[in-house]
N, C-alpha and C positions, 0 to 999 in steps of 0.2 A: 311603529309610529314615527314619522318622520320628525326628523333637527331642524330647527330652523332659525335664523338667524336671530340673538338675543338683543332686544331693543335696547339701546342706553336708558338710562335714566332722565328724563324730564328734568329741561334748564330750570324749571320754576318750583322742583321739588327741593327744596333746600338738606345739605347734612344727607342723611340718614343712607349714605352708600351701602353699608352693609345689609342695612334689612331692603334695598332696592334689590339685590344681589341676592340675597336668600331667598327672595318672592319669587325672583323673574327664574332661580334655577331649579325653585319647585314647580311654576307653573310648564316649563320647558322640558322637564327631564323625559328623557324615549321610554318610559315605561308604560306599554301597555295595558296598567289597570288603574281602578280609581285611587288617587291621593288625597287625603286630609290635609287640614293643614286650621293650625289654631293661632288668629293671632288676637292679643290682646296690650292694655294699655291704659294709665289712667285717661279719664277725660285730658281734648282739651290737648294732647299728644300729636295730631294730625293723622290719625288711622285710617277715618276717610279720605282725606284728602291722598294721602301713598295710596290707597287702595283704588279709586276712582281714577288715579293716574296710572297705574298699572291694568286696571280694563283696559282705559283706553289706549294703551299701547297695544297690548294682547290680545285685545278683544272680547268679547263673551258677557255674563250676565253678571248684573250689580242688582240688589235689592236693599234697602235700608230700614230695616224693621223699626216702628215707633211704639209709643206705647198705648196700645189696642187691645181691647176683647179678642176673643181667638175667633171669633167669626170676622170681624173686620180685617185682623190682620191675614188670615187666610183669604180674605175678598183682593187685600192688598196685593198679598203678593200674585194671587189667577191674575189680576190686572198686569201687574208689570209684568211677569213671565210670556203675556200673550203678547206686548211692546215688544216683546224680544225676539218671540219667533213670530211677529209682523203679522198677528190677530187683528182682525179689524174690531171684534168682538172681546173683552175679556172672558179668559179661563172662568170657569165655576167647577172649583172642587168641593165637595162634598165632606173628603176631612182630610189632612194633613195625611194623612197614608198615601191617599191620592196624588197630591202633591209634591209629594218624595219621591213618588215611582215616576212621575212625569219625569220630573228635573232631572234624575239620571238618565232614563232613557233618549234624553235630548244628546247626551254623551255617546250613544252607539258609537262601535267604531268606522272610523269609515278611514280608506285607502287615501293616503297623500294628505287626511284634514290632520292638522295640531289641534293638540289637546284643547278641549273646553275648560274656559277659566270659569267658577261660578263665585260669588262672593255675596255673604248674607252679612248683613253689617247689622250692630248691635241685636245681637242673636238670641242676648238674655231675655229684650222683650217677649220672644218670642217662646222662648224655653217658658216665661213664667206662666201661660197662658195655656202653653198647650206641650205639656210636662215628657208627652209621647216623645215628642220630637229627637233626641239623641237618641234613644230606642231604635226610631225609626231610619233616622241617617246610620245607625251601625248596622243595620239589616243590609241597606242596598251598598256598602261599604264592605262587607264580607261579601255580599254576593261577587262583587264586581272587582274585590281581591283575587276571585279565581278565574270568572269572566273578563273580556275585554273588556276596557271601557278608556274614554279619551277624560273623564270627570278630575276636575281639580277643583276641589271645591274646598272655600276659603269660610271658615265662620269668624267672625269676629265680633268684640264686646268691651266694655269699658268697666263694667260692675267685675271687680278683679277678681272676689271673692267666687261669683257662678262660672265665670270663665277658666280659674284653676280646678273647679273642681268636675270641669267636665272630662279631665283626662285622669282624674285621680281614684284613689282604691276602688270599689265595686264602679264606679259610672261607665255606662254601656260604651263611652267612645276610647276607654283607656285601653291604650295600647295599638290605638288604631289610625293616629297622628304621624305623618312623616315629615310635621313643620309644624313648630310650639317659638312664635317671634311673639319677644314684649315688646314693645313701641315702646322706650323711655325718651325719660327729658334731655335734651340736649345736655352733654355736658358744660364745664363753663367757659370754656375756649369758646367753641363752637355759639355759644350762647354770646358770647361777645361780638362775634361776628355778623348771629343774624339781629340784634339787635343795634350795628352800626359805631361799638364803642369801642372797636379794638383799638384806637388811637390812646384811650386815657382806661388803662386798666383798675385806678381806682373807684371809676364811674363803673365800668364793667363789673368791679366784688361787689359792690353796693345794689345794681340791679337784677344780678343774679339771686344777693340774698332775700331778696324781696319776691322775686317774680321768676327765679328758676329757671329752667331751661323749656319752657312750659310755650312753644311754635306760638297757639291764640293768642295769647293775651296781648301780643303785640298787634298783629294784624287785624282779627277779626275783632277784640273788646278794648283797643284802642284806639283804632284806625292810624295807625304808626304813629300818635303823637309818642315820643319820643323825647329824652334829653338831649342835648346836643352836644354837654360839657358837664363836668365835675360840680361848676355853680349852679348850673340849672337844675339840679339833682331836686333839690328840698320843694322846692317848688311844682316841680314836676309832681313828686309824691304825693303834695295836698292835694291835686287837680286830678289824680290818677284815685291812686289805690285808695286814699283817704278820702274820695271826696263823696258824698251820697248821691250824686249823678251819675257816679261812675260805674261801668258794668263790673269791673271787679272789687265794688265796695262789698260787696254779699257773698263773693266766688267762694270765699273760704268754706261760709255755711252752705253753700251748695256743693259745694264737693264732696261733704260728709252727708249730707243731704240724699245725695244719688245715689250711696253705696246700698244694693238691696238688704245686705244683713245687717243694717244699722235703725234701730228701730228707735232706742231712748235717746235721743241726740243729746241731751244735757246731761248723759254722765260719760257721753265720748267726747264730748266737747272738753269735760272735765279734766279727764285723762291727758285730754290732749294740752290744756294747762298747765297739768302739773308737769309734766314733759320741758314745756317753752318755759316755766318758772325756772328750771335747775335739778326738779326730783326727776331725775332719770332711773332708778332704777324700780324694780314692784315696789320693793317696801317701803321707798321714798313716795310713789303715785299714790298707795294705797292711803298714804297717812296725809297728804294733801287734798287728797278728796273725802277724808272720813270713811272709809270704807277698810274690811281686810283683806289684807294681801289675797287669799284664795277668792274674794268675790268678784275683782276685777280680771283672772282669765279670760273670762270671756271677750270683754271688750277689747284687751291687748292682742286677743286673739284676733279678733275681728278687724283690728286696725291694721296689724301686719299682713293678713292675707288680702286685704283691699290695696296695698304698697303705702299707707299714708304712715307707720311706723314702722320701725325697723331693729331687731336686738343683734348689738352687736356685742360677741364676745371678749372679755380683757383679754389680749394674749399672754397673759404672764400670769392671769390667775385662772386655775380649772373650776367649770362652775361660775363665775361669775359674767356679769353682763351686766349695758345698761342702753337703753330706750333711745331710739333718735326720732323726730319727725322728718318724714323724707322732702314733705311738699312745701320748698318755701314760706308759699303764700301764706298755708295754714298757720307755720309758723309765727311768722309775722304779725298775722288776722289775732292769735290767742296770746302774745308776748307786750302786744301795742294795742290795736284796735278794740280789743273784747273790752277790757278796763277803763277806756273809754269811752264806750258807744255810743252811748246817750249824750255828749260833748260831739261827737263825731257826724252823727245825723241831725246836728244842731247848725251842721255849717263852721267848724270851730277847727278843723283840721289842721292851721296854720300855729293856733297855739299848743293844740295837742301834742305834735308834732315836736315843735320846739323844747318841750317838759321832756322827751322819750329819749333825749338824744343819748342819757345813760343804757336806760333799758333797751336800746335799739342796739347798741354795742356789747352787752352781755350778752343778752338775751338772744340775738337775732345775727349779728353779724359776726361774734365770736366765734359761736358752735359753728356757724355755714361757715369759716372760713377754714376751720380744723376742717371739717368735711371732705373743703377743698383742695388742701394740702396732701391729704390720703387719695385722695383722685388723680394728684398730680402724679403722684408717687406709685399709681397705677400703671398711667399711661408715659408722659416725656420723661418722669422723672428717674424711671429705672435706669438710666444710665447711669446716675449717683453710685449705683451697687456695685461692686464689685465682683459678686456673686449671681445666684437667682434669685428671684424675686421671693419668694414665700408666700408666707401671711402677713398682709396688709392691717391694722389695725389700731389699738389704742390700748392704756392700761396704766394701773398702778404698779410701782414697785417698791419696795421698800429700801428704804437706805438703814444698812445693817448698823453701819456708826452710832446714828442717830435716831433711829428706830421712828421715823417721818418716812410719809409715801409721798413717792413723786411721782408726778401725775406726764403720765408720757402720752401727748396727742396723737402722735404719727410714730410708727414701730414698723420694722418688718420682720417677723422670724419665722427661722425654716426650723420643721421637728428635728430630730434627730432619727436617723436612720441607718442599719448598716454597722454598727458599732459608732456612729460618729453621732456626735454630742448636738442637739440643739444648737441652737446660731443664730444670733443676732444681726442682721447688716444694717439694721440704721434704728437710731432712737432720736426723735422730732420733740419741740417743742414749738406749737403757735401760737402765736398772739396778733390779736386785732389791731386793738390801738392802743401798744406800747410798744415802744423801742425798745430793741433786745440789747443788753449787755451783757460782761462778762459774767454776770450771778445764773443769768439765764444756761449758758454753755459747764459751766461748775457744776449745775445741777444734774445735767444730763452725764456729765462725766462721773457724778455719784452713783447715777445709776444704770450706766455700764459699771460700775465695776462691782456695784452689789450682783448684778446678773452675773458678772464676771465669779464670784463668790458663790453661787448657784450651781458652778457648773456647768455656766453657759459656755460657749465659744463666741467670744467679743473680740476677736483678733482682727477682724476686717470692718469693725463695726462703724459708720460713720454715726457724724451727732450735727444734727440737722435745726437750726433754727430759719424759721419762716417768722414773717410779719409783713402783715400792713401798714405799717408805719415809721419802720426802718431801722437799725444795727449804730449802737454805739461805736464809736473811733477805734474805742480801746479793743472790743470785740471782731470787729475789720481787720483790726492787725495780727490778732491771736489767728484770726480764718488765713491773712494771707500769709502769715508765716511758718504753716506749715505745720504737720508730725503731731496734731491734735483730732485729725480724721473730722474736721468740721468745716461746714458748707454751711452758706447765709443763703436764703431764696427768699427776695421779697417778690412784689406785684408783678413786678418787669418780669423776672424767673417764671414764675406762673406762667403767665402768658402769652412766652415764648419770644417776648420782646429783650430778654438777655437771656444769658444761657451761662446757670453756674459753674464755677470750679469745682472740677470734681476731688473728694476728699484723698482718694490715692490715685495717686500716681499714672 
């Protein structure tokens, strides 16, 4: 099968190099037979738009399945498949069998052609309708495993929950994928930049906690209205998010709306409450919704395999975890908007708004900025370490003195392995909107040295304070004087507008 030259990426695709790069080196690779390839994504991600861009570079067939009967959507897709191979007349298949066997066979090989790209977008409608279908695409998928074939054929879907589970234990397509890309949200750099605020990073934490790294909601459900500055912010909000004109006044309840395994929406909605209230873990959710611990499985269940929660484990305790919501918005929609709706679709946004400014800072921009601290400390901020990275995380510890647990936002530990001891290289703590002083750094220094007492290896360990709101004098001079393994990162740090001192050496 012949190589041929790999198209750049499209000036107007924003971000996403990497999964540009994964597409164009599955759709190009000289092999011979047919390739799978799964991508998937919450709404609202831009999967179409990367995916319609990548046709058009590459060439070959785009379909975009909606939500139809399985006779219509099979009338859909004979129609567009005949577009493609330049039918004057649509295709009429008789049943999805039919139709599988066409579309591969459009792939025959043939001497000097590149592979055919094929791409089914939002694939669940079609799976719901007509159940055959992964059956059937793994039929001509083994066939054409051993047969030639030029097929690269792209499915993709936004319902998160049908989409993982089309590679997973018995489903006919598992094991038969050579490309499993998530579309995620832009991170929150990135997110600053396609939203225009990399000048004022405190406008940037503030619209990331709100509205995520989520491509639409600026272009397509705002039509770039936009803040321009840090003042314009509140105002912006009532005329956006808050406002009942606004497309994204309802997004939150459509988002959980969409997901196909979510059927009771008033006890995920619940959940998802208890979440944005502060009860992060089960038995904190289960007792804010009235419910026991073992009835809500399901739903947590359901929530994390659709990406809208997430259980992150304590690193310092085994066994233990607690609940995050991933999707801004939601967040925001059940911390702010839910408790006052009826006020809100009133037109009253301006005062609502004003009352929230506590719970918007607990609730809403506290947790997203821990978040964003462990993100940091993903990506730019490993150069802090001294070490390797590890596990990224969060957790309580206990101070052995004083038998009080201090609550460590941002952690990194690596196991032990090898005869050598577990290892700590950095213990975080972040804050919103308080200036950190030296009580803050004391604390953390309590709890290195309880880990220290565990048996940890704390010898390289830095002590990390972030905020949004900036570092007492006193604490400044303790960072810049040295021999306490402690680094300050506020907004500027984050966003690559300073660049901290590293704690050694």
């Amino acid at each position: 099968m012949q190589r041929r030259a790999r198209p750049s990426k499209p000036s107007h695709v924003f971000d996403r190099d990497a999964e540009w790069d994964g597409l164009a080196a599955f759709v190009d690779r000289p092999l011979p037979h047919a390739m799978l390839g799964i991508v998937s994504g919450r709404r609202r991600m831009g999967k179409t738009y990367l995916l319609r861009a990548l046709v058009e570079q590459h060439g070959g067939f785009y379909f975009g399945a909606t939500a139809a009967t399985a006779g219509e959507s099979l009338r859909q897709f004979g129609a567009a498949l005949a577009a493609y191979a330049g039918s004057p007349v649509p295709f009429s298949f008789a049943t999805w069998d039919d139709a599988v066997s066409y579309l591969f066979g459009l792939a025959e090989p043939q001497s000097g052609v590149a592979p055919l790209l094929v791409v089914i977008d939002e694939f669940p409608y079609l799976a719901k309708t007509a159940a055959e279908l992964p059956s059937l695409i793994q039929r001509e998928i083994d066939r054409f495993q051993v047969e030639e074939s030029r097929m690269r054929l792209l499915l993709c879907g936004s319902a998160m929950s049908v989409m993982g589970g089309l590679l997973a234990s018995t489903a006919p397509l598992r094991g038969r994928a050579q490309l499993e890309l998530v579309v995620r949200p832009f991170g929150f750099r990135a997110a600053a930049d396609f939203w225009g605020a990399t000048g004022s990073p405190a406008l940037a934490a503030r619209l990331h906690a709100v509205v995520g790294g989520t491509p639409a909601y600026r272009r397509q459900f705002l039509a770039d209205d936009v803040p321009g500055s840090l003042e314009e912010f509140d105002e912006w909000i009532c005329r956006t998010v808050l406002s009942p004109l606004s497309p994204l006044f309802r997004e939150a309840r459509y988002l959980l709306a969409e997901e196909a395994d979510i059927r009771e929406t008033a006890l995920y909605h619940s959940v998802l409450a208890a979440v944005a209230q502060g009860n992060t873990t089960r038995g904190g959710i289960a007792g804010y919704i009235g419910r026991k611990s073992v009835d809500i499985s399901h739903p947590l269940h359901v929530l994390e395999d659709s990406h809208l929660l997430v259980r992150e484990a304590d690193v310092f305790r085994a066994g233990k975890s607690q609940y995050r919501i991933t999707e801004p918005l939601i967040n925001f929609y059940e911390a702010v908007m839910r408790p006052s709706w009826a006020r809100l679709e009133s037109g009253q946004a301006a005062d609502v708004w004003a009352q929230s400014a506590e719970r918007f800072a607990a609730q809403v921009a506290g947790p997203h900025f821990e978040a964003m601290c462990r993100e940091y400390v993903l990506g730019p901020g490993q150069d802090l370490l001294s070490s390797s990275l590890g596990e990224v995380g969060g957790g309580l510890v206990t101070d052995q003195a004083t038998r009080q647990q201090i609550q460590v936002d941002v952690a990194v530990v690596e196991s032990g392995s090898g005869g050598r001891k577990p290892a700590v290289h950095l213990l975080g703590e972040a804050k919103w909107g308080t200036v950190m002083g030296l009580k803050h750094l004391e604390r953390l220094t309590r709890a290195r040295e309880s880990l220290a007492g565990r048996g940890m290896d704390v010898s390289r360990c830095a002590l990390a304070s972030f905020s949004a709101a900036g570092f007492s004098d006193s604490l400044r001079g303790r960072a810049a004087g040295g021999g306490t393994g402690a680094v300050l990162i506020g907004l500027d740090e984050l966003y690559g507008r300073a660049t901290p001192a590293r704690p050694f050496g």
